[in-house]
C-alpha positions in Angstrom: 398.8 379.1 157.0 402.1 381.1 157.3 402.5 383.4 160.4 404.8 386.0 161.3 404.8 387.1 165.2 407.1 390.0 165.9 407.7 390.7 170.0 409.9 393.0 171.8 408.4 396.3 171.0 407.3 398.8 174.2 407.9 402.6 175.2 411.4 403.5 175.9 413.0 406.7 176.7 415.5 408.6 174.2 418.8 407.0 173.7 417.5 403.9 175.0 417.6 400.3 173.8 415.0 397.5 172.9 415.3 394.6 170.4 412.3 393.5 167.8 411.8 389.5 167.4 409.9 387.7 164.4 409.2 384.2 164.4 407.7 382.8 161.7 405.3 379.4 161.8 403.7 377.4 159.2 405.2 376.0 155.5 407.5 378.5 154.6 409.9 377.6 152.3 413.0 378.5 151.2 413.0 382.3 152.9 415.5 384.5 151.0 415.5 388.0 152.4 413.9 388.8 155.9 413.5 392.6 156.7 411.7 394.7 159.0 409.6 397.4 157.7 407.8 400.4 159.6 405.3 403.1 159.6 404.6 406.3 161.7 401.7 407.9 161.7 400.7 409.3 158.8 403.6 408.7 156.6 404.1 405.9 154.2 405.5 402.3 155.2 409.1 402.6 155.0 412.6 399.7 154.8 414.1 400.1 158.1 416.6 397.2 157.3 416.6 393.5 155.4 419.4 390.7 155.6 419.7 388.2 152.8 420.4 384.6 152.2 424.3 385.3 152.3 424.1 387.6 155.4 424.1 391.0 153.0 422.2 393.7 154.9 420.9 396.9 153.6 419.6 400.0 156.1 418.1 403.0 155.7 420.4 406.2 156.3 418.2 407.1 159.1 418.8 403.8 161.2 422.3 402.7 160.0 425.2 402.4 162.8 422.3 402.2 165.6 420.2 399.1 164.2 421.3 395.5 163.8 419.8 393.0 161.9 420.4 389.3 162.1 418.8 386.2 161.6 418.9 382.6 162.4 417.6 380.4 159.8 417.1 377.2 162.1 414.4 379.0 163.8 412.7 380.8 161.4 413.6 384.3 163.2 414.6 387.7 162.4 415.8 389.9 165.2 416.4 394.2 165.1 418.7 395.5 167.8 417.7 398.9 167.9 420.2 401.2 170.0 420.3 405.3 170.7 416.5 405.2 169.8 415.2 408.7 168.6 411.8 410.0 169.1 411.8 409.5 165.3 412.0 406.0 165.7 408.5 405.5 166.5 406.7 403.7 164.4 404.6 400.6 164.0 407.4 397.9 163.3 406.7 395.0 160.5 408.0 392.1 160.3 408.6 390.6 156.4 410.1 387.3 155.3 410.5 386.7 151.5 410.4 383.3 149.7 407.7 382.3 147.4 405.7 384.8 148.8 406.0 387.7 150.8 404.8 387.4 154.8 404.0 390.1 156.9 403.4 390.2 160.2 400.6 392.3 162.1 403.2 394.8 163.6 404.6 396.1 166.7 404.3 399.5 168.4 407.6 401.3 169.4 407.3 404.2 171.1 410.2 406.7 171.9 409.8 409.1 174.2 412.1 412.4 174.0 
């Protein structure tokens, strides 16, 4: 059974800082693309930003030159630095990790306040 744990979400003021962990357990194999998703209330789920095999990255307008994704493949973990957070920001955040399968994790609350 493949399972996906994300950590580091919380309340944080505007223009604050916090940084989303995922760690994945169980027989995964051969992860291509790991990405974090989210959803506020309300609205659909949404790509916040996703890394590749070869260390590609994609990122939504909204997030891009104030989140960082990276990985480390040795541990199985996908990380989000999220910087200058907006009261937009929050959201539930969702981990995903692609191989065979997709995986999703149960999700993680960030909460901005203004």
């Amino acid at each position: 059974q493949v399972q996906l744990v994300e950590s580091g979400g919380g309340l944080v003021q505007a223009g604050g800082s916090l940084r989303l962990s995922c760690a994945a357990s169980g027989s995964i194999f051969s992860i291509n693309a790991m990405g974090w998703f989210r959803q506020a209330p309300g609205k659909q789920r949404e790509l916040v930003a996703i890394i590749g095999s070869a260390g590609n990255t994609v990122y939504a307008d909204s997030v891009r030159g104030r989140f960082t994704i990276s990985r480390d493949n040795a541990k199985n973990t996908v990380s989000l630095q999220m910087n200058s957070l907006k009261p937009e920001d929050t959201a539930v955040y969702y981990c995903r990790m692609t191989g065979r399968n997709n995986y999703w994790g149960q999700g993680t609350q960030v909460t901005v306040s203004s």
